[in-house]
Short mmCIF file of the C-alpha atoms (twelve columns), coordinates in Angstrom:
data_MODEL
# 
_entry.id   MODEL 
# 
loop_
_atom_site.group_PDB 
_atom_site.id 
_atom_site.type_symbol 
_atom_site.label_atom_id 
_atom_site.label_alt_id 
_atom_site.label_comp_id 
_atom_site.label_asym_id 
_atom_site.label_seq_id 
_atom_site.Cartn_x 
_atom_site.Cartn_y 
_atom_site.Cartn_z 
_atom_site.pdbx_PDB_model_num 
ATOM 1   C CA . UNK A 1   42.865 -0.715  -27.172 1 
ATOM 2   C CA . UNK A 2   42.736 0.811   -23.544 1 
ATOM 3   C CA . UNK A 3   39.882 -0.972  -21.527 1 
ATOM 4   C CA . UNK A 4   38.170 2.103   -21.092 1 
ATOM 5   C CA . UNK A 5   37.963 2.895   -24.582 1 
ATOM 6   C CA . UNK A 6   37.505 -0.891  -24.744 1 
ATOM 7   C CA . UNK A 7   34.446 -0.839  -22.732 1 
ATOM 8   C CA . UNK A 8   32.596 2.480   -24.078 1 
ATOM 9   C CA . UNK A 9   33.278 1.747   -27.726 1 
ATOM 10  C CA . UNK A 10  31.417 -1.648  -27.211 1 
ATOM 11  C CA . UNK A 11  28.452 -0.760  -24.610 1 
ATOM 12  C CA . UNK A 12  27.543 2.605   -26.872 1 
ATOM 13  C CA . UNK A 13  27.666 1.263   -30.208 1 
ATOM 14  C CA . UNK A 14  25.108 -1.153  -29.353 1 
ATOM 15  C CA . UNK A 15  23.327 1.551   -27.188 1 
ATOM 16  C CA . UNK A 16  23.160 4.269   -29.905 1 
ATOM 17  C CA . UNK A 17  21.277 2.363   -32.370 1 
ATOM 18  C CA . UNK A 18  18.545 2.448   -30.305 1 
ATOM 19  C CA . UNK A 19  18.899 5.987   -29.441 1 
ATOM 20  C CA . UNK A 20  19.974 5.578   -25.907 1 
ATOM 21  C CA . UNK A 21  22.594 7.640   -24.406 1 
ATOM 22  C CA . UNK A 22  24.253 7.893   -21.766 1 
ATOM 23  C CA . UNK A 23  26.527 10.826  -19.456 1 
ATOM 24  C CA . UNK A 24  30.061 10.407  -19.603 1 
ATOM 25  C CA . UNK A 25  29.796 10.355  -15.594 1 
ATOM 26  C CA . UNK A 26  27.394 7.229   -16.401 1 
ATOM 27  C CA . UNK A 27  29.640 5.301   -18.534 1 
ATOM 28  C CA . UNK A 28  32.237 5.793   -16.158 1 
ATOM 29  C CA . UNK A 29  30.608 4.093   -13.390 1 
ATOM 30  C CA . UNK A 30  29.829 1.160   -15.453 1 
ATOM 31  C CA . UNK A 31  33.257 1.059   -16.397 1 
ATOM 32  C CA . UNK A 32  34.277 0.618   -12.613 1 
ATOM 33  C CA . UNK A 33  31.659 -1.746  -12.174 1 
ATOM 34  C CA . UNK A 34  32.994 -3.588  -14.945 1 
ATOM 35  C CA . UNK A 35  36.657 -3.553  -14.132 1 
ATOM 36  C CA . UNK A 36  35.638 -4.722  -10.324 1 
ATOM 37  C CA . UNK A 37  33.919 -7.558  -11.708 1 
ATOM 38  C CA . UNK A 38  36.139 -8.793  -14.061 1 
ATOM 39  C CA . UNK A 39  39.056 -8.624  -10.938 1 
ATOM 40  C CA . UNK A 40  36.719 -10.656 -8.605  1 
ATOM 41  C CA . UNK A 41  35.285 -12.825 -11.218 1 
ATOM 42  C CA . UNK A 42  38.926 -14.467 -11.747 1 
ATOM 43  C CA . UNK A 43  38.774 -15.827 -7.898  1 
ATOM 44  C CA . UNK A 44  34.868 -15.855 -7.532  1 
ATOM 45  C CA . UNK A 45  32.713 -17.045 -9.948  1 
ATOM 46  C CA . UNK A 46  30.079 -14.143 -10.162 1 
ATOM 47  C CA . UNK A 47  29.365 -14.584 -13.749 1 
ATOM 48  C CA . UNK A 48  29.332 -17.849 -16.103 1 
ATOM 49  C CA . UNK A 49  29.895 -15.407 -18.903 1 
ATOM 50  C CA . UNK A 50  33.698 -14.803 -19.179 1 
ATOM 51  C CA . UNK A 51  34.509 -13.444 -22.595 1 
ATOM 52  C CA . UNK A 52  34.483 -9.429  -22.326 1 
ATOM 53  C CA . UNK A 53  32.501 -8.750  -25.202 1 
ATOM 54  C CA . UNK A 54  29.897 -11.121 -24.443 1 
ATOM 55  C CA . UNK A 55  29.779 -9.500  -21.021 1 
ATOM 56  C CA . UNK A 56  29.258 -5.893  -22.089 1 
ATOM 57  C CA . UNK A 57  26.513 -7.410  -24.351 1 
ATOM 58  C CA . UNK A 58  24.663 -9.803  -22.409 1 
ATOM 59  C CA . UNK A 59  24.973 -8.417  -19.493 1 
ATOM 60  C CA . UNK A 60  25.423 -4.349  -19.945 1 
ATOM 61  C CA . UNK A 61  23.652 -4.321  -23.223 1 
ATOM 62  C CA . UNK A 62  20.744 -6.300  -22.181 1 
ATOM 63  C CA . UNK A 63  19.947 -4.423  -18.899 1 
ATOM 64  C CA . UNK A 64  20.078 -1.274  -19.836 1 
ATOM 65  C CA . UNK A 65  18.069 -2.038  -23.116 1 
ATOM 66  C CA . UNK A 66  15.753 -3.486  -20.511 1 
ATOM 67  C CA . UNK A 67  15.358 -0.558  -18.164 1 
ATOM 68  C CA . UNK A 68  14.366 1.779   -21.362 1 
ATOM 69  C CA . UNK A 69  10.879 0.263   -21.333 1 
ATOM 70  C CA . UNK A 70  10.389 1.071   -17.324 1 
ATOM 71  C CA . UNK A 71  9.638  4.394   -15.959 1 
ATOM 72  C CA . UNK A 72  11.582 4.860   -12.732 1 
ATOM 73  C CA . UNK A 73  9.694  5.003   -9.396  1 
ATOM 74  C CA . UNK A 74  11.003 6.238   -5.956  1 
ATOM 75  C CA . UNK A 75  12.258 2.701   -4.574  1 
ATOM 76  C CA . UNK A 76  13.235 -0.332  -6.574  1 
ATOM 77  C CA . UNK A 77  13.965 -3.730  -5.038  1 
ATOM 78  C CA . UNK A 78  16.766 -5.985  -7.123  1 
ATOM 79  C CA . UNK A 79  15.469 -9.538  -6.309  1 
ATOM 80  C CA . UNK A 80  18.880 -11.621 -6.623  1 
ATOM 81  C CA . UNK A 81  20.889 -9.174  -7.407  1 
ATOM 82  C CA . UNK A 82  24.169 -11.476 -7.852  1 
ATOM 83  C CA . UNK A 83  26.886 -9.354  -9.068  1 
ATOM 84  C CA . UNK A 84  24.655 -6.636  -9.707  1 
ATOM 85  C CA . UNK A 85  22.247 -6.899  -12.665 1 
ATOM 86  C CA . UNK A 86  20.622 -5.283  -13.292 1 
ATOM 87  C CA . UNK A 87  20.255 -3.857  -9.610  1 
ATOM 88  C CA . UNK A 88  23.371 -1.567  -10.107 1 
ATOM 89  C CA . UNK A 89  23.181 -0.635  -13.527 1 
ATOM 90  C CA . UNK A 90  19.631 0.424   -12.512 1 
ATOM 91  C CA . UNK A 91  21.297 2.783   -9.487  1 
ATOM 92  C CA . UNK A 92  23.748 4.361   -12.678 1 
ATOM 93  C CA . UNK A 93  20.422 4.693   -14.750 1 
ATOM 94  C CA . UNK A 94  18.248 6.174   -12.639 1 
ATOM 95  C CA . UNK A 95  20.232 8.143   -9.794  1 
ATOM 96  C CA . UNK A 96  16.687 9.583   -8.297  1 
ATOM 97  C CA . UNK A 97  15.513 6.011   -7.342  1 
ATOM 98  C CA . UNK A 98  16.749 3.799   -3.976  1 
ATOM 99  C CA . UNK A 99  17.436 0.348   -5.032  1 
ATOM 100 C CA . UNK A 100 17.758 -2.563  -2.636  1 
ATOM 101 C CA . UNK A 101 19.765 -4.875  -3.663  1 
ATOM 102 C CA . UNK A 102 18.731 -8.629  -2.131  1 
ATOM 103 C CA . UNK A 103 21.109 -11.241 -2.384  1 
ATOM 104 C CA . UNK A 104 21.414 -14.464 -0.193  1 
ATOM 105 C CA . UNK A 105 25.151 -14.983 -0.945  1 
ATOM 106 C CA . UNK A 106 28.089 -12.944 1.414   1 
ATOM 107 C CA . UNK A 107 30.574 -13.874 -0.987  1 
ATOM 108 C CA . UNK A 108 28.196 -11.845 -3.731  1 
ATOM 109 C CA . UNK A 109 27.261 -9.406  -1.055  1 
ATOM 110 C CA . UNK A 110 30.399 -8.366  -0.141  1 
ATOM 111 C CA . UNK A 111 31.330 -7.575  -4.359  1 
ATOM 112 C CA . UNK A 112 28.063 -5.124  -3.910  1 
ATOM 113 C CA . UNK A 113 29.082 -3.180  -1.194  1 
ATOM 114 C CA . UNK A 114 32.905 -2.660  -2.745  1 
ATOM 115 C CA . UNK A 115 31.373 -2.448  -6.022  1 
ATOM 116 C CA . UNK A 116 28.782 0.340   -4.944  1 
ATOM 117 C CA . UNK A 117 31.677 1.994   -2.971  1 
ATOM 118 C CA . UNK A 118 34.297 2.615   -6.126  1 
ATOM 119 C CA . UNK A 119 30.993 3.427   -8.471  1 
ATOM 120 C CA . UNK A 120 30.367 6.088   -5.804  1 
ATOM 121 C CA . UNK A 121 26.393 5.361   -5.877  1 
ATOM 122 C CA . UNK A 122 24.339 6.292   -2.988  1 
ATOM 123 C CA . UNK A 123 21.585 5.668   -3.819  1 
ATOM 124 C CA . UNK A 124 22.262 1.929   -3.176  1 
ATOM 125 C CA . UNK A 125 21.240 -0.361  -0.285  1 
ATOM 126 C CA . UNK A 126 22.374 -3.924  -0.008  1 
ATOM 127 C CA . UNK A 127 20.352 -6.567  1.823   1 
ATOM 128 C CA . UNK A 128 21.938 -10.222 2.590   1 
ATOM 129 C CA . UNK A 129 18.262 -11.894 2.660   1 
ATOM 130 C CA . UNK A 130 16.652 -14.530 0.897   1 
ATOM 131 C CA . UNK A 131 13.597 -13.406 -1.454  1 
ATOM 132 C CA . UNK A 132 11.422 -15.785 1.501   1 
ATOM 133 C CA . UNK A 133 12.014 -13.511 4.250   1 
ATOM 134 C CA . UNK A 134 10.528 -10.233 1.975   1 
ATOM 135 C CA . UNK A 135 6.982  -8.857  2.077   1 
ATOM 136 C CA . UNK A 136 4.837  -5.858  1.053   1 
ATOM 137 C CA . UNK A 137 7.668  -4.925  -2.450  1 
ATOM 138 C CA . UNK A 138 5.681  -1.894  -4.165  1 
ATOM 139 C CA . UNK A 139 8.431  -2.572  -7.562  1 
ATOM 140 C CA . UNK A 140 10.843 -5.075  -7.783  1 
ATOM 141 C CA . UNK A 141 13.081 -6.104  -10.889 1 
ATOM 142 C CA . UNK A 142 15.010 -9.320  -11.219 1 
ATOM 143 C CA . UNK A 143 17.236 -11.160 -13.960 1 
ATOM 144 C CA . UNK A 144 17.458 -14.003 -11.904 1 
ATOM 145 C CA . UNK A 145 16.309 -17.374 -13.037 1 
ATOM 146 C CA . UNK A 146 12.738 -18.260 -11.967 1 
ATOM 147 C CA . UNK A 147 11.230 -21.634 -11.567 1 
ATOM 148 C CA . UNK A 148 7.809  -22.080 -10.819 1 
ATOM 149 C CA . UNK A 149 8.473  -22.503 -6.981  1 
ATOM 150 C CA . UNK A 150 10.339 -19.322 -7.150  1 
ATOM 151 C CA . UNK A 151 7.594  -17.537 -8.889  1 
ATOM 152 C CA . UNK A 152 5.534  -18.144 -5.822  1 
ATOM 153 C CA . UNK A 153 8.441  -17.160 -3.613  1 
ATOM 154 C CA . UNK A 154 8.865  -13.718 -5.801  1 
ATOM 155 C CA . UNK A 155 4.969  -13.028 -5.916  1 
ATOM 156 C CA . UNK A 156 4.468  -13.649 -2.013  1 
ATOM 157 C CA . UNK A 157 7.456  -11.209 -1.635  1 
ATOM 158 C CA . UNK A 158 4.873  -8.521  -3.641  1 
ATOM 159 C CA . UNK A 159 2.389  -5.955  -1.879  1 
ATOM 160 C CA . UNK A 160 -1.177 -6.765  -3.566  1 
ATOM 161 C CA . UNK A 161 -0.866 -5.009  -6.990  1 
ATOM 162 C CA . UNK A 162 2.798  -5.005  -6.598  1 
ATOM 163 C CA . UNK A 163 4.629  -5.022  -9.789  1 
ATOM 164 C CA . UNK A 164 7.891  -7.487  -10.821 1 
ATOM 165 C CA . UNK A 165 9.638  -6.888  -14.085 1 
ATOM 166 C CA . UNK A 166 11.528 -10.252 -15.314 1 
ATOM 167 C CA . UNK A 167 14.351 -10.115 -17.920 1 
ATOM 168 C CA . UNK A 168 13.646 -13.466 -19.812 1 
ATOM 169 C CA . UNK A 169 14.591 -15.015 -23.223 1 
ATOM 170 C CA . UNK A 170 11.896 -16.996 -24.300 1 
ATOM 171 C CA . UNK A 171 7.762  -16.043 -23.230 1 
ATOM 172 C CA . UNK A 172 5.550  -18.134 -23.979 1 
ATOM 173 C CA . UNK A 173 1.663  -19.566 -23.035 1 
ATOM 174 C CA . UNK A 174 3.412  -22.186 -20.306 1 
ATOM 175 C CA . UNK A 175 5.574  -19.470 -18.482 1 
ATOM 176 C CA . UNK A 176 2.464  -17.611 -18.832 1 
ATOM 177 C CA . UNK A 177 0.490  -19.895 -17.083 1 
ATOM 178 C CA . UNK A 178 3.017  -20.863 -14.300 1 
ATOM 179 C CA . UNK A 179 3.204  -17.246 -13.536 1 
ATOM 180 C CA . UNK A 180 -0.824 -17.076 -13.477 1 
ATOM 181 C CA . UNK A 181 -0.200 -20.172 -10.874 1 
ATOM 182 C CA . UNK A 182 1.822  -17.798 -8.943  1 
ATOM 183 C CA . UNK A 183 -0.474 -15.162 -8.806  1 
ATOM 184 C CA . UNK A 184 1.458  -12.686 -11.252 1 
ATOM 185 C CA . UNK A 185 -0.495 -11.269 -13.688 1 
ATOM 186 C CA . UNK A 186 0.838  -10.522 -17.145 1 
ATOM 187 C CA . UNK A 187 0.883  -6.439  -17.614 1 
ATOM 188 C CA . UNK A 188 3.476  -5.803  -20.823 1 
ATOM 189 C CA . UNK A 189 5.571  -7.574  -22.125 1 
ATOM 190 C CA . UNK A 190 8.504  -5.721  -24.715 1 
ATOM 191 C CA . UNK A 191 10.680 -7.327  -27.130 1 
ATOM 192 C CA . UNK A 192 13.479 -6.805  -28.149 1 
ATOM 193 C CA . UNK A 193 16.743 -8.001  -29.604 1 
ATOM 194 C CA . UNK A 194 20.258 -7.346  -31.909 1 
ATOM 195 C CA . UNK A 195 23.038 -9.041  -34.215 1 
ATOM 196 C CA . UNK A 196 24.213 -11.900 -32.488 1 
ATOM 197 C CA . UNK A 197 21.443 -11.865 -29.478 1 
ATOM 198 C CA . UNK A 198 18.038 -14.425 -29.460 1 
ATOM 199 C CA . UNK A 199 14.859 -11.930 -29.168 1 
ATOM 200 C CA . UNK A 200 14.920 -11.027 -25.456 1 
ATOM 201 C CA . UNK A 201 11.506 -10.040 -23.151 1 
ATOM 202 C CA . UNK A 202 11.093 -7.322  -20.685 1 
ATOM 203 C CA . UNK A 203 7.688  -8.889  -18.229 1 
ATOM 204 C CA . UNK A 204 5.660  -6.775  -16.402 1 
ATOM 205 C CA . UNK A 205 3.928  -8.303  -14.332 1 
ATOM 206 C CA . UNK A 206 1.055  -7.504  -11.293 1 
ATOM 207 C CA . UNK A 207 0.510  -9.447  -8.424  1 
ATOM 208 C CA . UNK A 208 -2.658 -10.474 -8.306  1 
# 
């Protein structure tokens, strides 16, 4: 099977059953993105997740699935945006809507700005900071891993009543209470999950 076909045939089948489409213009930038990645990711290391399928699904799959819950607002910060989840798939998503993409790493950086340049999105800003250096974030979305340190680091990175939506597997009353300890206020949280994926959890969250 071509890759393209590849690559749509696997992304919509899971997207379709719950109801989501996308443009064929859509697909195709996620199909550069994905082709990009999986040429870097042989020298750099952007992703742990190396089978393709598993890719498409837990990466793809689980951001867009993620995004269906938000509304889109004007400007979107990606806190950690690695090799760009869900920061770029966000910019495919939702064209109208600036998103910053913040990543420490140059090495990771420099995948963005190629990346962004063969999806043809501009509506796409990249930032090489660290989350510490940040202040006064209206939205900001992030499917990086957060410890209870980095809590605090995300939430003092928030305007007051700034809200931070956190792709996480599990959800429970202690990361509950660490993000209370942060000052992030739980909002919503969505569920949601398919074959061969544990229930996954979509956090809005308010700084308090």
């Amino acid at each position: 099977m071509k890759a393209d076909f590849f690559f749509e045939n696997n992304l919509t089948a899971v997207l379709s059953d719950f109801k989501i489409i996308l443009s064929n213009e859509q697909i195709k930038k996620l199909q550069k993105h994905f082709e990009i990645m999986q040429s870097w990711g042989k020298v750099h290391n952007l992703t742990t997740v190396l089978d393709q399928n598993k890719v498409i699904y837990d990466h793809y799959v689980d951001c867009i699935l993620g995004l269906s819950f938000l509304k889109p607002v004007l400007e979107i910060y990606d806190l950690g945006s690695g090799a760009g989840f869900p920061g770029l798939v966000a910019a495919v998503v939702w064209p109208q809507t600036e998103i910053f993409l913040i990543e420490a790493s140059r090495k990771k950086c420099s995948f963005l700005q190629e990346a962004s340049r063969l999806m043809k999105l501009d509506n796409v800003i990249i930032k090489q900071e660290r989350v510490e250096t940040l202040r006064d974030i209206q939205f900001a979305i992030s499917r990086a891993a957060f410890s209870l340190p980095t809590m605090k680091t995300a939430s003092t990175a928030m305007a007051k009543e700034g809200k931070l939506v956190l792709w996480m597997g599990k959800f429970d009353k202690k990361i509950q209470g660490d993000l209370l300890k942060a000052g992030l206020i739980k909002e919503k949280v969505f569920a949601y999950s398919w074959e061969g994926l544990k229930e996954r959890h979509i956090v809005l969250l308010r700084k308090n």
